[in-house]
C-alpha positions in Angstrom: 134.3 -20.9 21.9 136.0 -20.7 25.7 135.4 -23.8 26.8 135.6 -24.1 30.7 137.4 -26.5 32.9 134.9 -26.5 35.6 132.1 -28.0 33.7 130.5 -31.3 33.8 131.8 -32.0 30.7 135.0 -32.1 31.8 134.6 -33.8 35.6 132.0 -36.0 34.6 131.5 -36.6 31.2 135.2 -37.4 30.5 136.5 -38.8 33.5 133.8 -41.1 34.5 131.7 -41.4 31.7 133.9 -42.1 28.8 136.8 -43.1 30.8 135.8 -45.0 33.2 132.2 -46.2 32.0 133.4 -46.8 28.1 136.8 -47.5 28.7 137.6 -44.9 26.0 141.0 -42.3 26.6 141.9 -44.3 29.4 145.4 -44.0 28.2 145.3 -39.9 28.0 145.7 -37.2 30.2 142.6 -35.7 30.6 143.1 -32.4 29.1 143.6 -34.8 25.7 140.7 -36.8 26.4 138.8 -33.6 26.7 139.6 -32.3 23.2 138.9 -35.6 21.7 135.6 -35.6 23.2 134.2 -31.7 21.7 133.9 -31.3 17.7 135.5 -34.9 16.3 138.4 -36.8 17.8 140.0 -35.2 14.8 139.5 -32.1 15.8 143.4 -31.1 16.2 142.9 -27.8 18.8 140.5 -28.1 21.6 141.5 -26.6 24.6 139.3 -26.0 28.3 140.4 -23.0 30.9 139.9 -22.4 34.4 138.7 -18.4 35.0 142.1 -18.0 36.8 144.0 -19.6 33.4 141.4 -17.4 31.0 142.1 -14.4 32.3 145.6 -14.9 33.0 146.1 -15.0 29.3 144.1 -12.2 28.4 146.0 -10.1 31.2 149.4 -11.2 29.1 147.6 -10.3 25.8 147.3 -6.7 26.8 143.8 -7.1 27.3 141.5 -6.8 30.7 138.8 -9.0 31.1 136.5 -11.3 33.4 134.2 -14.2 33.7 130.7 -12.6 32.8 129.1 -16.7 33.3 129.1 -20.3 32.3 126.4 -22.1 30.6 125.4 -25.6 30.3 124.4 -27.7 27.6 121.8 -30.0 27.8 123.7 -33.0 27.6 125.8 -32.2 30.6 122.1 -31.4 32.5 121.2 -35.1 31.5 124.8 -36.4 32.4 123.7 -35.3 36.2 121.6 -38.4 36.6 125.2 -40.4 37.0 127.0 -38.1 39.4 125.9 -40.9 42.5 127.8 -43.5 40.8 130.7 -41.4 39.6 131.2 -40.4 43.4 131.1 -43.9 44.8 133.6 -45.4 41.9 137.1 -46.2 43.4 138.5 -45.0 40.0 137.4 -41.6 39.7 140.1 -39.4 41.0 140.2 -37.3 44.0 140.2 -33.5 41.8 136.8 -34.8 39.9 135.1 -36.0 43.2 136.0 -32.8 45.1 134.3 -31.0 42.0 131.4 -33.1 41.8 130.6 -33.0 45.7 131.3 -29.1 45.3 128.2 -28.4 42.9 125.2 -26.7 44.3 122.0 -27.1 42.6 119.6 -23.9 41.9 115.6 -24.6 41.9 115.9 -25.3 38.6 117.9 -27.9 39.4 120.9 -25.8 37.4 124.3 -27.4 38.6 126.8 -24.4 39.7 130.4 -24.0 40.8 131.5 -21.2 42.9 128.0 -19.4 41.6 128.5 -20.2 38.2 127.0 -22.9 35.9 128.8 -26.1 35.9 128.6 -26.0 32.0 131.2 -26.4 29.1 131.0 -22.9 28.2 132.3 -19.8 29.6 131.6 -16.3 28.5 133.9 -13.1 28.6 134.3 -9.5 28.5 137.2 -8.6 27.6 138.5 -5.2 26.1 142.6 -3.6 25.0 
């Protein structure tokens, strides 16, 4: 799993909804509150990417590659109902808000970031 940075999950979910809203990771970075919130707060490696940090690693693997999409789960589709009140709470910080106002919604009311779903998962080609 390739789990990607620009999501919901990560700009929403995390930062407003369990941080903020719960009062849960407050002390963590986000990247830590992020791994804490996929398989199990147990779960010891859970790591999200930007395309530009993705494929940066795959370029220094030896590989070539690039972002085919993203897809959303439907958790982060219901999460949407909340963005309103994550954009107008003086905690959330400045990189989440930026995001949040950033999303464009399809007809299917699909959130997307720079033409991509806003979801948790990203999917790549990559070959040697």
């Amino acid at each position: 799993m390739i789990y990607n940075y620009d999501s919901i999950w990560v700009h929403l979910y995390v930062t407003y909804v369990l941080q903020i809203q719960k009062k849960k990771f407050t002390d963590l970075p986000i990247l830590e509150a992020f791994r804490r919130s996929t398989n199990s707060e147990q779960c010891p490696i859970s790591n999200c990417y930007t395309k530009e940090q993705f494929t940066c690693m795959m370029t220094e693997s030896s590989f070539k590659g690039n972002l085919k999409g993203c897809y959303i789960s439907l958790w982060e589709l219901h999460l949407t109902e909340v963005t309103e009140n994550a954009l107008s709470h003086k905690d959330l910080r400045c990189e989440h808000i930026d995001f949040l106002k950033s999303l464009i919604y399809t007809d299917s009311e699909i959130p997307t970031y720079q033409v991509n779903e806003a979801g948790i998962g990203g999917c790549y080609s990559f070959t040697k």
